[in-house]
C-alpha positions as CSV (number, residue, x, y, z in Angstrom):
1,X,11.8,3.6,-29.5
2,X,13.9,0.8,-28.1
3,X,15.0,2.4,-25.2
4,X,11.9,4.3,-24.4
5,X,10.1,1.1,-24.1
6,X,13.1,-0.5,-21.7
7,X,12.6,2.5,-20.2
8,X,8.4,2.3,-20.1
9,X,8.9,-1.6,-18.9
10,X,11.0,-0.5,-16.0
11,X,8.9,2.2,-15.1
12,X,6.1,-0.7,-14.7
13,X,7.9,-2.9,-12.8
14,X,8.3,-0.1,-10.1
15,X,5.0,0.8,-10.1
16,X,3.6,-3.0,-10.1
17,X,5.9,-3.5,-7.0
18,X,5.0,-0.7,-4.9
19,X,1.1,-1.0,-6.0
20,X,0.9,-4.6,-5.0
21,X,2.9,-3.8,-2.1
22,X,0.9,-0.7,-0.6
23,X,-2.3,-2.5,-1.4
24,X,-1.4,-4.1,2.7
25,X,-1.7,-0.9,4.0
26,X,-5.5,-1.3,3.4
27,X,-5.4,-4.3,5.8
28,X,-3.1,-2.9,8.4
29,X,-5.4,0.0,8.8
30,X,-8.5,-2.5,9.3
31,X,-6.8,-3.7,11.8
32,X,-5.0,-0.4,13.6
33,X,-9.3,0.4,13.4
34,X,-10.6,-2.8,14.8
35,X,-7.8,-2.5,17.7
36,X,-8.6,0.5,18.5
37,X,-12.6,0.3,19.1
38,X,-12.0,-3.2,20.7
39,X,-9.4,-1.1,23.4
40,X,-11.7,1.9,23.5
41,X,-14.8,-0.1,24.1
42,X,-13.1,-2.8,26.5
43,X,-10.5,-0.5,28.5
44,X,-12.0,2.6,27.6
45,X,-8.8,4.3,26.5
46,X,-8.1,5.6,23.1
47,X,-5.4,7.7,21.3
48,X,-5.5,10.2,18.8
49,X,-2.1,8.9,17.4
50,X,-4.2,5.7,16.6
51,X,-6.8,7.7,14.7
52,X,-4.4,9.6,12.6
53,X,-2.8,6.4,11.9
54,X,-5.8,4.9,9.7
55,X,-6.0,7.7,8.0
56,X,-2.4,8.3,7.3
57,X,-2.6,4.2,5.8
58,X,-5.7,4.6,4.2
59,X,-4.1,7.9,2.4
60,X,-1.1,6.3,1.9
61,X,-2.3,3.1,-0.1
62,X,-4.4,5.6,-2.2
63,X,-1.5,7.6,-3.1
64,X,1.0,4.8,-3.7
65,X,-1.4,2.9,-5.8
66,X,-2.5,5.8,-7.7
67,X,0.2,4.9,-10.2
68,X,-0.5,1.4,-10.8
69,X,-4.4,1.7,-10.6
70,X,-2.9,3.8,-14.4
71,X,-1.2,0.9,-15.2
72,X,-4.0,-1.3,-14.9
73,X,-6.4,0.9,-16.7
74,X,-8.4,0.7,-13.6
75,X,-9.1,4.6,-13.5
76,X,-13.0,5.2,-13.8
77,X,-13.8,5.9,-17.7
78,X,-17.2,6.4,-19.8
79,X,-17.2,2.9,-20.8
80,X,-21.0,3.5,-22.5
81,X,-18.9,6.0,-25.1
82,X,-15.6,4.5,-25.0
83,X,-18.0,1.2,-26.3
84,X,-18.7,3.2,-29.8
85,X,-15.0,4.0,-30.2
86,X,-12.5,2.0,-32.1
87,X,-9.6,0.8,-30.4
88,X,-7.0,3.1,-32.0
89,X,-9.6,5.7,-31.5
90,X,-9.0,4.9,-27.8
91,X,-5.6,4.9,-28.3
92,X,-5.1,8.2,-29.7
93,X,-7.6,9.8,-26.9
94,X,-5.6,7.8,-24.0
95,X,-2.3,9.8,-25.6
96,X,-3.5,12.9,-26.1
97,X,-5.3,12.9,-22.9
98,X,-1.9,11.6,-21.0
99,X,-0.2,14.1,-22.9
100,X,-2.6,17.4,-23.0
101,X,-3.9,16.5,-19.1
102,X,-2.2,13.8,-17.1
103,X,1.0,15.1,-17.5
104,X,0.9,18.8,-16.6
105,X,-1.3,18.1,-14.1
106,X,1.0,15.3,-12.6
107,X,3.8,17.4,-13.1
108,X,2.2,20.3,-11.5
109,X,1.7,18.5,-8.3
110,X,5.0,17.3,-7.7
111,X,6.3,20.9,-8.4
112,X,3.7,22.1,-5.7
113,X,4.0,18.8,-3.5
114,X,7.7,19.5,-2.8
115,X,8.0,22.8,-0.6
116,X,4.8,21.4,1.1
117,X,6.6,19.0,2.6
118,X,10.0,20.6,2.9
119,X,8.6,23.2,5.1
120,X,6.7,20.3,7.3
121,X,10.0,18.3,7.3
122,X,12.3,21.5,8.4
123,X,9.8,22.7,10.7
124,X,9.3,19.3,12.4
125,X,5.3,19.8,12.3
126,X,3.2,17.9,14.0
127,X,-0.7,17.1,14.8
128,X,-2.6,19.9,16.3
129,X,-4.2,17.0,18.3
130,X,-3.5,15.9,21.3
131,X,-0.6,13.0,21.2
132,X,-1.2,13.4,17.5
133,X,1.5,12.0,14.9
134,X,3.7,14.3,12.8
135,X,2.5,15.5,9.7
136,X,6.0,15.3,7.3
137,X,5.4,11.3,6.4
138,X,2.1,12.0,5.1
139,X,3.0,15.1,3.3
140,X,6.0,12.9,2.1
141,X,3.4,10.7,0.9
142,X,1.9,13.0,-1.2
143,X,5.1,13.9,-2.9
144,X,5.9,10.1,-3.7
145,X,2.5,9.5,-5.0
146,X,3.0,12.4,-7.4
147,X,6.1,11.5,-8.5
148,X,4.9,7.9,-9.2
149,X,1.8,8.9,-11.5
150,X,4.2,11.3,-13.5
151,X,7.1,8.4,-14.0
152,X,3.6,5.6,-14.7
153,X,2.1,8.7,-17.4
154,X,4.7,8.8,-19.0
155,X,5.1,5.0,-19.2
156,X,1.9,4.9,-20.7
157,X,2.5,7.9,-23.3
158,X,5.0,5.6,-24.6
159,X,3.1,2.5,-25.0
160,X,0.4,4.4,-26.5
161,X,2.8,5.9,-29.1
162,X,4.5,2.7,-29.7
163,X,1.1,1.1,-30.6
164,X,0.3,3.3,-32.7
165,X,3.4,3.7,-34.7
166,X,3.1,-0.3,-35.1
167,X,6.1,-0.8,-32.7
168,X,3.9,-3.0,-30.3
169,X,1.7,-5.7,-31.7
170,X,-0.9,-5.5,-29.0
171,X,-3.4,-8.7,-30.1
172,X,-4.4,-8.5,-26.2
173,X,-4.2,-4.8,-25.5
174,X,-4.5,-4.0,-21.8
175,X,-6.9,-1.0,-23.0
176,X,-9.6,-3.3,-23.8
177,X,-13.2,-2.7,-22.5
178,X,-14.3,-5.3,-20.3
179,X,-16.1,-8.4,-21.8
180,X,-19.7,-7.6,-21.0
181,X,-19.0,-3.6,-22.2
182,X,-17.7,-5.2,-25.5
183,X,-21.1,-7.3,-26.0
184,X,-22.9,-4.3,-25.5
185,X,-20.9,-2.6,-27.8
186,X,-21.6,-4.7,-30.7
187,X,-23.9,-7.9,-29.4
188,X,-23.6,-9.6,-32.8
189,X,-20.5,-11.3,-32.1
190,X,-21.3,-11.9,-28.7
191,X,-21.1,-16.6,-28.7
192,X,-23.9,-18.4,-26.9
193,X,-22.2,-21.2,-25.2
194,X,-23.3,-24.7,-27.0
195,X,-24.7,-22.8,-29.9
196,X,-22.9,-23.4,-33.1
197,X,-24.5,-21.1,-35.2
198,X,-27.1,-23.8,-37.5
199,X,-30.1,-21.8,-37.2
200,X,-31.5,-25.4,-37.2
């Protein structure tokens, strides 16, 4: 278990990099977007290349951070059922669903990613628009992004065994529902500030 989890951290470290890095991309398309009304409207010239720019940015950041968005536990969840749940009931869903669904899916993907962007690559294709881009970065894209959420599911398969086989001590799991979920779940030990209890 050891070496998986070197092997889990390392994985995270990747993914944190290339997540907080990508997370730019956002605003370099703002501004590609901006530029390009404030030409279009002022000069009256525009490009399709600068179109298909934003959206190769804005597809590129979702992609890239697909991985670490995992990582965070950031991915949209029934929070008003995961509320009832114990936290090693979460656990054991979060590994069976990485394991049963995340995975093969993942996996899938990349297997189907790859000759859709070797084709585009070896073929050289390009935009059917007018001074359009070529396609084979963003299909690259695609690919990486792929390849990323397999490496990160399997990072969190790992974690999620090693918690439950009592190999991680997690006293502040990163699975943990946020603070005003938890209150909901169970309002009795939600604190009022400056109230010690003393039902005097």
């Amino acid at each position: 278990m050891r070496v998986l989890l070197a092997i889990s951290r390392a994985i995270d470290a990747v993914t944190t990099v290339i997540g907080r890095t990508v997370s730019w991309l956002i605003l370099i398309a703002v501004l590609v977007s901006a530029g390009n009304a404030v030409i279009r409207k002022s000069f009256d010239i525009s490009s399709n290349a600068f179109l298909e720019l934003q959206w190769y940015l804005y597809g590129a950041a979702f992609m890239l951070a697909a991985a670490y968005t995992l990582k965070q536990n950031e991915h949209v969840r029934i929070d008003v059922v995961s509320a009832t749940l114990s936290k090693r009931t979460r656990d054991w869903i979060d590994l069976i669903g990485h394991v049963l669904f995340l995975t093969p899916f993942a996996f899938l993907m990349v297997y189907l990613s790859w000759p859709f962007f070797l084709r585009s690559f070896l073929s050289g294709e390009g935009s059917p628009n007018a001074s359009g881009l070529i396609l084979w970065p963003a299909k690259l894209v695609i690919l990486a992004g792929f390849v990323l959420l397999s490496a990160q599911a399997i990072s969190e398969i790992i974690k999620r065994a090693a918690v439950l086989t009592g190999h991680i001590d997690e006293t502040a799991p990163p699975h943990e529902l946020p603070p005003m979920v938890e209150e909901m779940a169970d309002p009795h030990d939600a604190e009022i500030p400056g109230h010690d209890g003393d039902p005097k």
